[in-house]
C-alpha positions in Angstrom: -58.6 2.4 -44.7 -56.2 1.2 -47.5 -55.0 4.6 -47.9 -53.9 4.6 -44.2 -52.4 1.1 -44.3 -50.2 2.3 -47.3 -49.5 5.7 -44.8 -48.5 3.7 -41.9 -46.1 1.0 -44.5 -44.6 3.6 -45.5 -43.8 5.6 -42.5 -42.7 2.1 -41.0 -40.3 2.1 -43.8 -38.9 5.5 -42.7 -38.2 4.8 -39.7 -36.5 1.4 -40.4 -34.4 2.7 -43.0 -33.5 5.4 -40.8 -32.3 2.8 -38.1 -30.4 0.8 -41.0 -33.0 -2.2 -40.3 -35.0 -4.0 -42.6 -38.2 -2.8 -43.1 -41.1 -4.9 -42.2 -42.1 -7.4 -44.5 -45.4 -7.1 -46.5 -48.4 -9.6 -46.6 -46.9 -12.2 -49.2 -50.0 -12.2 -51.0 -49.1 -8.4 -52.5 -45.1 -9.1 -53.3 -44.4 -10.6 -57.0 -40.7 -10.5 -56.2 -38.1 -12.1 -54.9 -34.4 -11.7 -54.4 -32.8 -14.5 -54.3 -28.8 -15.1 -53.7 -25.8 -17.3 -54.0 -22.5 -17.2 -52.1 -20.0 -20.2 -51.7 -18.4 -18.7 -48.7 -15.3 -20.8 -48.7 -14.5 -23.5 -45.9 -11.6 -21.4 -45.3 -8.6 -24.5 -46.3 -7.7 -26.2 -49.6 -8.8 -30.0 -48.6 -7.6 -31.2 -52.0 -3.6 -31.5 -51.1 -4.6 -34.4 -48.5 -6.3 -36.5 -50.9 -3.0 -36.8 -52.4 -0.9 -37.5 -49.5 1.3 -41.0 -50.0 1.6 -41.9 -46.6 0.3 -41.4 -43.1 2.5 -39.1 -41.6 2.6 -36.7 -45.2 -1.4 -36.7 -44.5 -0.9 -35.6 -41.2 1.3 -32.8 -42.1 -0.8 -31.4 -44.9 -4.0 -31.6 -42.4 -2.0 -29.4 -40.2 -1.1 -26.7 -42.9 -5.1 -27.0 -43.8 -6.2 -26.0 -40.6 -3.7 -23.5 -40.0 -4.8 -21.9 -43.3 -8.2 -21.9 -41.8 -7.3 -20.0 -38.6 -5.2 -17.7 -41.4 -8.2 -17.0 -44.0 -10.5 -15.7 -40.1 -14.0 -16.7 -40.7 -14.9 -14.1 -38.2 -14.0 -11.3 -40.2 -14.7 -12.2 -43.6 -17.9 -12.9 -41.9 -18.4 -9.2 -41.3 -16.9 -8.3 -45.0 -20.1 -10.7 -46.1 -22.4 -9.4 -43.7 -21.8 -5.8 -45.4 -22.1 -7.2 -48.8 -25.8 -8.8 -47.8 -27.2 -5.8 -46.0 -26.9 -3.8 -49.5 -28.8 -6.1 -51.3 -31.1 -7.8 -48.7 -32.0 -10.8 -50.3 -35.1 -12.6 -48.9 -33.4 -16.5 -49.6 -29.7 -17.0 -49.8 -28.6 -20.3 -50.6 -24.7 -20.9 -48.7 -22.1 -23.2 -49.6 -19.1 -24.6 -47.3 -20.6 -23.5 -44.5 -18.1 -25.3 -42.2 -17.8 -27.0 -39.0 -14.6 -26.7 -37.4 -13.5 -28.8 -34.0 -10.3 -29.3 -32.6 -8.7 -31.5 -29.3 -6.2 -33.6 -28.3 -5.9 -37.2 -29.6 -8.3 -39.7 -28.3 -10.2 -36.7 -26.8 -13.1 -34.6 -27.0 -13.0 -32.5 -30.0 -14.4 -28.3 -28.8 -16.2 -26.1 -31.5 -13.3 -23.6 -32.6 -15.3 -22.0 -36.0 -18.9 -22.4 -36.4 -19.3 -20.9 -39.8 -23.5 -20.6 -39.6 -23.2 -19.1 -36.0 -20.8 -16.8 -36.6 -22.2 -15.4 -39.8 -26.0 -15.6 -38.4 -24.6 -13.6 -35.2 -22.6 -10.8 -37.7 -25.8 -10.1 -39.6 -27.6 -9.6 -36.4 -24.7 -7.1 -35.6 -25.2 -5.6 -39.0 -29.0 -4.7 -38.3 -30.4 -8.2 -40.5 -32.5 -11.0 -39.3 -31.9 -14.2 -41.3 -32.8 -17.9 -39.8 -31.2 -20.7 -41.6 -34.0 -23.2 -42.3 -32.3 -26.1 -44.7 -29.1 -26.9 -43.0 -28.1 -30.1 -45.3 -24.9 -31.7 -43.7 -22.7 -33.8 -46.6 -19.5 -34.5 -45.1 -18.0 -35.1 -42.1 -14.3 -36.5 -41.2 -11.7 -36.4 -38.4 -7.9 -36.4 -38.8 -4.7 -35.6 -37.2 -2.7 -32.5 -37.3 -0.2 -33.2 -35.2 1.6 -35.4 -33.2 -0.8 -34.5 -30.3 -4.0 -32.9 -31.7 -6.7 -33.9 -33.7 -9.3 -31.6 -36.3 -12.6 -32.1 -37.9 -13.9 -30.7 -40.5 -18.2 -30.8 -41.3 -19.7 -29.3 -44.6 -22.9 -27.4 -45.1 -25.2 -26.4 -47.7 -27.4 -23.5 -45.6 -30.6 -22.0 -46.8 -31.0 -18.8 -45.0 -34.2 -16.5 -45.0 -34.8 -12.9 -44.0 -37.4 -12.2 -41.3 -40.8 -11.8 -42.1 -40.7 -14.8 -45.0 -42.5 -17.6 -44.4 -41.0 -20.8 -46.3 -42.4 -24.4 -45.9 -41.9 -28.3 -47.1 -38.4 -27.8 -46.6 -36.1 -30.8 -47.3 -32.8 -31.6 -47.5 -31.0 -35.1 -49.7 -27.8 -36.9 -50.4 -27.0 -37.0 -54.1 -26.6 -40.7 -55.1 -23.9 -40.2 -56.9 -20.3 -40.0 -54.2 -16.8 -39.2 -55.2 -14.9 -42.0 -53.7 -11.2 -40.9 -53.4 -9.0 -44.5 -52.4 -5.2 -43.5 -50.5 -1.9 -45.5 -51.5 -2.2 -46.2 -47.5 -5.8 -47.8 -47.1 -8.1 -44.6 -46.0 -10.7 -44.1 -48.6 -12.6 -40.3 -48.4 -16.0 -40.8 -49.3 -17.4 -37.3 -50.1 -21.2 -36.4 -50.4 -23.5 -33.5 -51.5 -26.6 -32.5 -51.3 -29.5 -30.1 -51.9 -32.3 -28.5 -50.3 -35.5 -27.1 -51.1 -38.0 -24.9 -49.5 -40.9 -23.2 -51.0 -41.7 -19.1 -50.3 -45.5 -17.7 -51.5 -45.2 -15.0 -53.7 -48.3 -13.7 -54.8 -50.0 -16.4 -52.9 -48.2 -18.9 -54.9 -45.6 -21.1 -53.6 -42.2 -20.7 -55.0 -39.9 -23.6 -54.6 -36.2 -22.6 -54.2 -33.4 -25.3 -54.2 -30.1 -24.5 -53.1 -27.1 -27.1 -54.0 -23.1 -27.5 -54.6 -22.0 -30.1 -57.2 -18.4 -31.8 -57.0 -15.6 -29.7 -58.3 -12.8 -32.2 -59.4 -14.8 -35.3 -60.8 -17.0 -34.3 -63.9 -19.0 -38.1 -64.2 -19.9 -37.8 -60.7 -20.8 -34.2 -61.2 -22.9 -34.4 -64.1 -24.8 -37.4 -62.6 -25.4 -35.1 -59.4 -26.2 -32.5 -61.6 -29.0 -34.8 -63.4 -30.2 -36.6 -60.2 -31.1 -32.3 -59.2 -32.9 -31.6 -62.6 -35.2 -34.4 -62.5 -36.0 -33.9 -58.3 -37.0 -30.5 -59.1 -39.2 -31.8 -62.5 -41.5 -33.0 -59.9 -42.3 -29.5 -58.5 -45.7 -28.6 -59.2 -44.7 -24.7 -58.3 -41.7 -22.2 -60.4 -38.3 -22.7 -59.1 -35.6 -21.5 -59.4 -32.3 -23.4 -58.3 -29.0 -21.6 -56.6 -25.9 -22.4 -56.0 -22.1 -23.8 -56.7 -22.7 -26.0 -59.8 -19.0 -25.8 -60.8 -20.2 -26.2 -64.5 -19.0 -23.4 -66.8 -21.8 -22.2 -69.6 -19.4 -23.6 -71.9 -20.2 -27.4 -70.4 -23.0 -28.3 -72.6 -23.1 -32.1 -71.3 -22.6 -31.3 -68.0 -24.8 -29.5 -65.4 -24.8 -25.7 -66.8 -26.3 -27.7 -70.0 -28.6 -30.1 -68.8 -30.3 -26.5 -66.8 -30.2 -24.5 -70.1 -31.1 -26.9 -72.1 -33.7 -28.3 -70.0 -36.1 -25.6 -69.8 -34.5 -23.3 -67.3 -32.7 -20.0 -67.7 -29.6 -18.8 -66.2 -29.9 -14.8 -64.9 -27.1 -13.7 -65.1 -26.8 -14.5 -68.8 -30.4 -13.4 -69.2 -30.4 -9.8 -67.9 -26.7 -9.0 -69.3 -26.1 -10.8 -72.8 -22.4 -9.8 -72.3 -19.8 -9.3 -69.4 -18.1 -11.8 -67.7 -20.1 -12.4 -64.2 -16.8 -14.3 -62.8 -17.6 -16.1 -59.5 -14.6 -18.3 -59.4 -11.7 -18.5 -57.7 -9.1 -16.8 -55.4 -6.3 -18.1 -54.0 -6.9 -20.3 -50.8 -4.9 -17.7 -48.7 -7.7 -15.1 -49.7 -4.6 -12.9 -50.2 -4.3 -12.4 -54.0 -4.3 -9.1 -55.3 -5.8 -8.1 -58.0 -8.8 -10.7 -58.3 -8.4 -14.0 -59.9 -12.3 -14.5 -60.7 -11.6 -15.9 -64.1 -15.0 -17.8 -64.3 -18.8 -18.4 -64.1 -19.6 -21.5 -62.1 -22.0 -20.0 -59.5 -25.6 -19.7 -60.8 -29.4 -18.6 -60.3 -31.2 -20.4 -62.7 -35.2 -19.9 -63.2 -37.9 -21.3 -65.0 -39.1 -19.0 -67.8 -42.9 -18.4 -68.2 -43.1 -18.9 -65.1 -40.7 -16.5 -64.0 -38.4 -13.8 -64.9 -34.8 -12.1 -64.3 -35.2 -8.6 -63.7 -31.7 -8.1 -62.2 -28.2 -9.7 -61.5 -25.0 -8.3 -59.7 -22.1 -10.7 -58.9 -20.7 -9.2 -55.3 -18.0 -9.7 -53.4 -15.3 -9.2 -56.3 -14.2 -5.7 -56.1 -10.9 -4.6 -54.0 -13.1 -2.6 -51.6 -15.3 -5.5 -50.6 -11.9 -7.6 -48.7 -11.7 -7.4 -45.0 -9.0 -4.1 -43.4 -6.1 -7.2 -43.3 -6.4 -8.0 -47.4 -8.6 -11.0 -47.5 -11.4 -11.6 -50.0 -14.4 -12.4 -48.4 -14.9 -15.6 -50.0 -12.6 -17.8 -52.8 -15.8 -17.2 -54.6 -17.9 -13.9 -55.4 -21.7 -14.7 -54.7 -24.5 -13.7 -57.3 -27.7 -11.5 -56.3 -30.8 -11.9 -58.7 -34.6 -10.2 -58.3 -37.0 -13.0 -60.2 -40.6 -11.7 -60.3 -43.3 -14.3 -60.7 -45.0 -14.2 -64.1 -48.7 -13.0 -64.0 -50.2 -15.8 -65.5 
């Protein structure tokens, strides 16, 4: 009988690979490993220029260019470049950053969904023969401004979990860091910004495995490395391995900051693990997406793991090549994303 359930897994297999689908997904009591990924997929706009603005109408104006850069940098088919870069690697649990929200209307109006960044990209991988489900959806922040004279935009962030079909996750959960970045304006608006992180847990083995998927602020380093803390000691409760994805925006070189309080603090960091050398660059293109060649001139984006408990066996930044850009020249993301296999220590 076992010999014929092997038979009939790997004909299944045939036949899905032969269809370009995924092939059915084993009992989770047999499967030690798991592929785990990271991909900041750009909210498709540099906010930063409005926090800078010194008056209301300036504000207005660079919230116009913003969302006109997000129209430009066409979510829709970057989506497709990314959807092409998943299917080659298949990860069971991807861990998304800036998945964004984008609505637009007239003043005083209702405000209509123009890009749905998790719709759009859950609807390409279908296209592309993949079946993912987001199940962690944390939203941080969420704001409304003008972009011109007559319409309005807004703007919601995401941190996404996604998961391929056939793995079961549960106790997913979703928090707000404490720690804010509290921007004040010369003209009285005050952006608050928050972020968050998720966890679920996957069996592998039998044994839960809890994966936590996060994206630390960029520009304010107290704030940062106090988010960055607040995530190590959440996850210190776990009773199961886990390993934590995402945007940390902490180079390895920030030994105070989160990259360091990670290494430092019992966890390992794959990409450094499986390739000792080799720069891994994650970080950053132009906002236009347009730059050519790459300017992915640092490491920032991360799988780290416990040790002992498990183990890198592989890591592959993607996205970063000239081939991977969409037919019109953009880069799929202002980040690469990183892929790492972790297999779950016998013991």
């Amino acid at each position: 009988m076992a010999r014929r359930m092997t038979a009939l897994w790997v004909v299944a297999g045939l036949i899905a690979a032969a269809l370009g689908l995924a092939a059915p997904a084993q009992a989770d009591t047999g499967r030690r490993q798991l592929d785990v990924a990271t991909y900041n997929i750009y909210q498709g706009a540099d906010l930063t220029p409005l926090f800078t603005a010194p008056n209301l109408p300036e504000l207005v104006r660079r919230a116009g260019i913003a969302y006109g850069q997000v129209v430009a940098t066409d979510f829709p088919l970057r989506a497709r470049a990314l959807s092409r870069l998943i299917k080659k690697d298949r990860p069971e649990v991807i861990g998304l950053q800036e998945v964004a929200l984008w609505k637009t209307g007239p003043q005083g109006g209702d405000l209509t969904t123009t890009y749905d960044f998790l719709d759009i990209l859950l609807r390409t991988l279908r296209q592309t023969g993949l079946d993912y489900r987001a199940v962690a959806v944390n939203t941080t922040f969420s704001g409304a401004l003008p972009i011109s004279a007559t319409e309005q935009a807004s703007f919601t962030d995401r941190d996404v979990i996604l998961v391929r079909r056939g793995v079961r996750v549960t106790n997913t959960q979703s928090h707000l860091y404490t720690a804010k970045l509290v921007v004040p304006t010369p003209f009285g608006i005050t952006f608050t910004i928050p972020r968050g992180w998720s966890t679920v847990d996957v069996k592998l083995a039998g044994k839960p495995v809890r994966v936590a998927n996060t994206h630390l602020e960029p520009v304010a380093p107290p704030v940062r490395n106090a988010q960055g803390q607040e995530l190590y000691n959440a996850l210190a409760q776990s009773p199961y391995p886990v390993t934590a994805v995402g945007d940390f925006n902490s180079p390895p070189a920030d030994v105070t900051g989160p990259y360091g309080t990670f290494t430092t603090g019992g966890y390992e960091e794959a990409w450094r693990k499986v390739h000792r050398t080799g720069s891994g660059f994650t970080a950053a293109q132009d906002p236009d997406l347009t730059n050519v060649p790459s300017k992915l001139d640092r490491r920032i984006d991360y799988v780290f793991y416990q040790p002992g408990r498990l183990s890198a066996v592989s890591a592959d930044v993607i996205g970063d090549k000239l081939r991977d850009r969409t037919p019109t020249g953009l880069w799929p993301s202002d980040h690469a994303g990183l892929v790492a296999r972790l297999r779950l220590s016998s013991r």
